[in-house]
N, C-alpha and C positions, 0 to 999 in steps of 0.2 A: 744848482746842485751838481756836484762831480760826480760823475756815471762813470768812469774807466781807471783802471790800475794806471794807467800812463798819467789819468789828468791829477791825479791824487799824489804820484811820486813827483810831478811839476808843482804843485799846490804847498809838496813840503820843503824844494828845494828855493822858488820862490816867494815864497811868503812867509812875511813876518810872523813871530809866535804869536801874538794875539791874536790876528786876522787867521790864521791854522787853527788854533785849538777851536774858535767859533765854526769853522766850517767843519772841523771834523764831529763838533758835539750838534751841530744840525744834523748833518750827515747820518749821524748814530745815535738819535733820541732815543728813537724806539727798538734798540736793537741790542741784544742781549749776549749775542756771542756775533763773531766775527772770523774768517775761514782766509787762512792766507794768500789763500790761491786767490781769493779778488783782490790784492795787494799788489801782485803782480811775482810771486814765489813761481819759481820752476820745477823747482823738485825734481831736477834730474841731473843731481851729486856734481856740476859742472858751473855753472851757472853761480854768483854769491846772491844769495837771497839776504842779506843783513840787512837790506833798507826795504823790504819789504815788507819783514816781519816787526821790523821795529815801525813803522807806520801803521801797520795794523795791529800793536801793540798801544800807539800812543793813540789810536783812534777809541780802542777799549778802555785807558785811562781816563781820557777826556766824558767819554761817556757817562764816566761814571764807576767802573768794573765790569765785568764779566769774562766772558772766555774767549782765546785767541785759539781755534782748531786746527790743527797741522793734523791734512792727508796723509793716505799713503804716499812715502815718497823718500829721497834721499837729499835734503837739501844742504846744500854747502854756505861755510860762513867764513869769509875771509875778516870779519871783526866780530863784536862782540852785541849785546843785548842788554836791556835794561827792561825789566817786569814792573809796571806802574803798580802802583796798589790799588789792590782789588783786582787785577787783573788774574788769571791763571790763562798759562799757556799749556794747550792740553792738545796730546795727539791720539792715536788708536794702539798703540800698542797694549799689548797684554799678559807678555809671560818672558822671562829672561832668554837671551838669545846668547851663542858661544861665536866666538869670534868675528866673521863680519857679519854686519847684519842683513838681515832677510828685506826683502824687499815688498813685505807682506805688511810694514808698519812705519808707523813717522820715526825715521831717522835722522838726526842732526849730525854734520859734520863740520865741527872747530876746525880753524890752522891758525888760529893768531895765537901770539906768544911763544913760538915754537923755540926752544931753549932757554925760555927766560918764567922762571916762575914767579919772578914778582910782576908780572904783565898784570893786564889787566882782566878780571875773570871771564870765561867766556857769558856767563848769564849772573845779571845779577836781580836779587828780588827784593821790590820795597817792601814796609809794612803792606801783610794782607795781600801778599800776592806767593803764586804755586807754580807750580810743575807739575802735571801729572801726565802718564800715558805714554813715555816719549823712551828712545833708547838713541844712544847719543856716544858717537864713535869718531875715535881720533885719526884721519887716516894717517896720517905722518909719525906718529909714535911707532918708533923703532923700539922702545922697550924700555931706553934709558933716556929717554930725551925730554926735560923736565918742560913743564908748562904749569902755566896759572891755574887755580883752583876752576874746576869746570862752573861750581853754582857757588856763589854768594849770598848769603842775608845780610837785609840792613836795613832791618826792623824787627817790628813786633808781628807774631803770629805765619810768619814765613812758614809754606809747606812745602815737602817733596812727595809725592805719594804716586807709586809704581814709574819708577824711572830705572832704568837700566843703563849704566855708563858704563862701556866695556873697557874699555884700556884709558882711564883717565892718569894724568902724573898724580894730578890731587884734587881730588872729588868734590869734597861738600865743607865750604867755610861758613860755619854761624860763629865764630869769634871772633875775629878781625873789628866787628860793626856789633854791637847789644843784639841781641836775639831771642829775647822775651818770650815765651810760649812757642816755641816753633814745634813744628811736626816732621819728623821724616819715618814714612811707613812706606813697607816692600820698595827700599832700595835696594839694587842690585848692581856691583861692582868690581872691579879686580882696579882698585887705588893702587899705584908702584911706590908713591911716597908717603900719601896719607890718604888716609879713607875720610873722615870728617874729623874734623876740628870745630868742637865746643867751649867757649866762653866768654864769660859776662853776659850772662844767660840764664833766667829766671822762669821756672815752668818748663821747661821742656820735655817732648815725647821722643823717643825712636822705638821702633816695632816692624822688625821683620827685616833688619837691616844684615844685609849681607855682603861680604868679602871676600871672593871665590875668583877662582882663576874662569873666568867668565872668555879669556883669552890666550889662545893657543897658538900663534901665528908665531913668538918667539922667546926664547926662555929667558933672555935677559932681564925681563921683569921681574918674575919669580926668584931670582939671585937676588937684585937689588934689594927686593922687598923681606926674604931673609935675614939681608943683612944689614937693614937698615930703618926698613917701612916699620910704621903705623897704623895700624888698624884705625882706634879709636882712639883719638889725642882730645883730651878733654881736661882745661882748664877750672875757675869757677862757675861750672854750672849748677845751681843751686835749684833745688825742688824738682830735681829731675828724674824723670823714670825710663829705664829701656827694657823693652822684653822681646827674645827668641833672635835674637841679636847672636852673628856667627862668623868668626874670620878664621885662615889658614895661612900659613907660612909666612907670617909675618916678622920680625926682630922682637916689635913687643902688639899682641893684639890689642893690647889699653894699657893707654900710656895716661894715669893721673896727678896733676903737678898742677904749679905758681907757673903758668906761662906769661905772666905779666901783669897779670891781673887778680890772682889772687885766688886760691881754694876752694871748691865746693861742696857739695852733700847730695848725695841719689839715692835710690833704690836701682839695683841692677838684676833682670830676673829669667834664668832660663838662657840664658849666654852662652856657648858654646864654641871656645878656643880651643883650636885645633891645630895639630903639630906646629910648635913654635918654641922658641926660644924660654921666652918671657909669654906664659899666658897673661898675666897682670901685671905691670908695674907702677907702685903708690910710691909718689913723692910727697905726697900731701893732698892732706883732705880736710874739712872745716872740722878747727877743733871739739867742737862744742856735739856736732848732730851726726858728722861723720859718714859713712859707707856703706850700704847692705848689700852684698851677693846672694842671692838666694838660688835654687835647686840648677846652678849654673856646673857646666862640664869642663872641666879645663886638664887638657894633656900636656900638660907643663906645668913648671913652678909658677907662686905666685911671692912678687919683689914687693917687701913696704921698706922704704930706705929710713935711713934715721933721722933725717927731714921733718916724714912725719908725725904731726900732734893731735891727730882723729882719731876716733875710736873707726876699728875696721870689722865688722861681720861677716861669717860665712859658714852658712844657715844651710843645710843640705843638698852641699855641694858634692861631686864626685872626681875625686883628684888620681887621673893614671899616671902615666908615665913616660918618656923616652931613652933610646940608648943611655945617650950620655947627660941624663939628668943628676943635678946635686942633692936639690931637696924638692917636697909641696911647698913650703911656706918657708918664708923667709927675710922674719920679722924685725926689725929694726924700731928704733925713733921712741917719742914720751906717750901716743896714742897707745891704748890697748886693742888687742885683736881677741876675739873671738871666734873659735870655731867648734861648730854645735853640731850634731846629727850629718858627718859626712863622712864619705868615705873613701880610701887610702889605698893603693895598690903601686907596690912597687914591680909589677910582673912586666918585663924588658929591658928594666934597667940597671944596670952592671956598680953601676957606681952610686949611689943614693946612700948609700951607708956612711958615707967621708961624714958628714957634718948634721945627721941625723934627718928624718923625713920631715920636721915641723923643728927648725932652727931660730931659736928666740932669743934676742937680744932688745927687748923692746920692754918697756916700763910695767908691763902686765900681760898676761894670755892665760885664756880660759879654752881647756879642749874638753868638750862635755859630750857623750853618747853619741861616740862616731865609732867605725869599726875600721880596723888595720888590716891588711891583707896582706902578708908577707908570704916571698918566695925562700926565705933566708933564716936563720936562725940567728946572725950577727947583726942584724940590720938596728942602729940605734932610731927608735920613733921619737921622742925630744928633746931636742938640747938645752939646757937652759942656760943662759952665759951669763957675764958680768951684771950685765944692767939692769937683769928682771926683778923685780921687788915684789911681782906678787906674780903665782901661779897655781891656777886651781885646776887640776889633774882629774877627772873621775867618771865613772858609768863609763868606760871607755872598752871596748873589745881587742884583743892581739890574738892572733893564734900563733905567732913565731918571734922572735926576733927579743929586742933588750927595750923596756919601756923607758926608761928615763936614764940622763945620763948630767947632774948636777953641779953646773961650776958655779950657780950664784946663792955665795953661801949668807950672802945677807935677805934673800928672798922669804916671804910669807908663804911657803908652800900649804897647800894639798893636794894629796895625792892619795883617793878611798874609789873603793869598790868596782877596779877596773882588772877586768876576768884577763885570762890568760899569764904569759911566764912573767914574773916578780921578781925579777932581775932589775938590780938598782945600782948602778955605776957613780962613782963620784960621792959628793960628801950626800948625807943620810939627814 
């Protein structure tokens, strides 16, 4: 039997895989979690612990599954990881940490792929294998310096739950590889290019996912990701549900589209986009079952392009505003959009008026018992353009501004029982 960190990292450089995986499944019959420090991990931010962790990773594979524990400590990785299935690698962490990390929790330190993001990811997870506990810091990320996605799936039922990634290029890939039921719950992150990437993904959870400047050592981030970043880039994920989900300053906080694979359908609930560009942007969504936003906040416009053919929902939502915002919605494509029970405030923003607060040029839109809050008495609240063929107007609240303002004169209108000024622009 191998007794020592040193006979075990000899055992894996000399010995054949068959003759390894038998001694490592003697080794760990009985044995249910596994602690890297007998591995032979340093944990003192200097030191590459990468073949220690991954030993005491494929020791918990072969076993069987269980848990791989990382101490306190700061440990350094000059390559990368591979999570067996059934495995989770779990440290002590427990609440989001701002800038470097504390030395109170398991800390992981990346450097491989340093400029190159199609590197290789730093962790990746097979079916049935997690992450939990861990806070996990780039030391070399200057702000713009791109790298490989930190965590990978590539399988079924992949977890993230309470991981803190303070300065990642780009965070969390379940697209790339199917990722079936995955879970990510209390992640915590300031992503510079993409916070997670979803698709070809069936079942999926996220709950409590956050996107926040978790890093303040240099501004370059927050530019980049203004002008460019992804919050939540999600292709066809189908059956999929997020709640209490929340990004800032991002280009687009959710970006939905055919990223290669093709459309999906969710329920999205309790969402909270904040100052941004683009709070939502729909390129497409499955024709058939389509979109729901529910009691979500977003201080921006929301983009459906004319791409897409879903039906889009948004069930009481509360849409503010910025300086130089154009419209709340801003509807395109053959899918209809619905928006029921939410509500509207133009108060900070100068320019909202150019193209009306809910601009539709999309095959159908239904705006049913929402209320308007205007600062303005000129402010147009919908536009209707060329392409709308049906539009159902009503139970709706204004206390200022021009209700309707009609360029699509082949449209199925109505328009009843919505209180305030009865100002009616354009054909009748």
């Amino acid at each position: 039997m191998l007794k020592t960190d040193t006979e075990w990292l000899q055992a894996r450089r000399m010995t054949t895989a068959p003759i390894l995986v038998a001694l490592l499944v003697a080794h760990a019959a009985v044995a249910a979690s596994f602690n890297v420090m007998d591995f032979g991990a340093a944990g003192d931010g200097a030191t590459d612990d990468t073949a220690a962790f991954q030993v005491a990773l494929d020791v918990a594979g072969a076993a069987g599954g269980g848990r791989v524990q990382v101490p306190t400590g700061r440990f350094y990785f000059e390559s990368h990881l591979s999570v067996p299935a059934g495995v989770t690698l779990e440290g002590i962490w427990r609440a989001p940490v701002r800038n470097y990390p504390h030395d109170k929790g398991s800390s992981l330190f990346p450097t491989e792929g340093h400029g190159n993001a199609s590197a290789t990811p730093f962790i990746a997870l097979e079916s049935g294998a997690g992450l939990a506990n861990l806070s996990i810091f780039y030391p070399n990320q200057n702000g713009a310096t791109a790298y490989p996605y930190t965590v990978q799936g590539k399988g079924r039922r992949c977890s993230i739950v309470n991981v803190n990634i303070i300065n990642p290029w780009r965070a969390v890939d379940f697209g790339t590889y199917p990722c079936d039921e995955h879970l990510v719950k209390a992640l915590w992150a300031e992503a510079i290019d993409v916070g997670i990437y979803i698709d070809q993904s069936d079942g999926g959870r996220m709950e409590d996912v956050h996107f926040w400047p978790f890093w303040e050592v240099v501004k370059k981030d927050a530019k980049y990701a203004n002008e460019q970043g992804i919050a939540f880039k999600i292709g066809r994920a189908t059956n999929q549900t997020a709640i209490n989900c929340f990004a800032i300053f991002y280009q687009k906080s959710a970006h939905f589209a055919d990223f290669g694979h093709g459309v999906g359908y969710g329920s999205y609930t309790n969402w909270y986009m904040d100052i941004t560009p683009n709070a939502m942007t729909i390129d497409g969504v499955d024709a058939t079952r389509g979109i729901s936003f529910t009691n979500c906040l977003l201080s921006s416009g929301v983009v459906i392009n004319a791409s897409n053919t879903g039906p889009v929902r948004l069930v009481g939502c509360s849409f503010g505003s910025t300086e130089d915002q154009r419209f709340h919605i801003k509807a395109a494509g053959a899918g209809p959009v619905l928006v029921d029970s939410c509500f509207f405030s133009d108060r900070g923003a100068t320019i909202l008026d150019e193209n009306g607060w809910i601009d539709a040029d999309c095959s159908g839109i239904t705006v049913t018992s929402s209320l308007f809050r205007s600062d303005h008495y000129d402010r147009v609240i919908v536009k209707l353009r060329e392409q709308v063929r049906q539009a159902v107007i009503t139970a709706n609240r204004l206390n200022r501004g021009i209700w309707l303002e009609n360029l699509a004169t082949d449209a199925d209108l109505t328009f009843t029982a919505n209180v305030g000024p009865d100002e009616f622009e354009g054909a009748r």
